[in-house]
N, C-alpha and C positions, 0 to 999 in steps of 0.2 A: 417606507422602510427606513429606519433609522440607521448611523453609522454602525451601530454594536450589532446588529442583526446581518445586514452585510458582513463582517467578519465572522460571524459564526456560519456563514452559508461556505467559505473560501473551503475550508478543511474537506467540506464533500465533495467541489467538485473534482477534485484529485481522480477520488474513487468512481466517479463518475466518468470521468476522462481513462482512468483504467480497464472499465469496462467498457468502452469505446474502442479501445484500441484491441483487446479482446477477442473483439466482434470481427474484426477486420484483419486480424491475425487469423484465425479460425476460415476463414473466407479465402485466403491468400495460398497462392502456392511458392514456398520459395529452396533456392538450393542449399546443399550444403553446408558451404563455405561461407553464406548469411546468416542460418543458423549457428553456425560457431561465433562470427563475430557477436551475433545478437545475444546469443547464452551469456559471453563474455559481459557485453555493457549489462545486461540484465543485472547478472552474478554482483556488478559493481552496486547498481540504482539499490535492489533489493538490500544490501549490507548497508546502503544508508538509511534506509527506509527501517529495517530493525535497529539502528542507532536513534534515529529521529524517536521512533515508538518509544523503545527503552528512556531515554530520555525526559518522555513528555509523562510518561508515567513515573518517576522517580521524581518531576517537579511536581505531577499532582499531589503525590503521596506528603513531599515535603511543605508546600505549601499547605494541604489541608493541615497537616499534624500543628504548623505555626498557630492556623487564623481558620477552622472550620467556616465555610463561604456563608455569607449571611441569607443569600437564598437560595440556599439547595447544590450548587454549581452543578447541576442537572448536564447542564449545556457542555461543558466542559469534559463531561464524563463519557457524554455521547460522542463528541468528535474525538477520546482517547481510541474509543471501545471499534467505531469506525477506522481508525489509523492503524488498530491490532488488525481486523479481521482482513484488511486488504493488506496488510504485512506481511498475515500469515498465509493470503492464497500467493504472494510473489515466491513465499520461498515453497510453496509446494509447489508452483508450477518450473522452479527453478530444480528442483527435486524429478519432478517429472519428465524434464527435458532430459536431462542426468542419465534416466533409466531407459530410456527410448531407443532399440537398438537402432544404427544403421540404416537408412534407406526407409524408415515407416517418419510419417509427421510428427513432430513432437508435440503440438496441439492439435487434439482430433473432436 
């Protein structure tokens, strides 16, 4: 495996490590007063997390319009399009915790 192919693997395993954590949350029973501090750091990670996406999509859009990739930037598009969809389940599941009354888990 070359260095360049190593670097395209880094950007998944994020999403992968998110659904790890997921898995283990869903499994977990915890109180209250964890869930509020955890909603909190979430509410923060999740805001950087659509900063990063916005971002990385606003430099692809700029760089393609410069210098269209000479092959395909394929690669590129897949780790955007990955970096959206786990963006956007953080802020649904940040939405979801939101609407959860009282006393029921916020992940079920």
């Amino acid at each position: 495996m070359t260095g360049l192919h190593r670097l395209e693997l880094r950007p998944v395993l994020g999403p992968a490590a998110t659904q790890v954590v997921v898995s283990i949350i869903r499994s977990t029973e915890f109180g209250e007063v964890t869930w509020r501090i955890g909603s909190a750091a979430a509410a923060a990670v999740t805001a950087a997390m659509v900063v990063a996406t916005g971002a990385t999509i606003t430099w692809e859009l700029v760089i393609r319009a410069a210098q269209p990739p000479a092959d395909g930037g394929d690669g590129a598009l897949v780790i955007t399009a990955i970096m959206a969809v786990t963006t956007a389940r953080a802020v649904l599941a940040l939405i979801r915790i939101r609407r959860v009354p009282a006393g029921e888990p916020a992940v079920a």
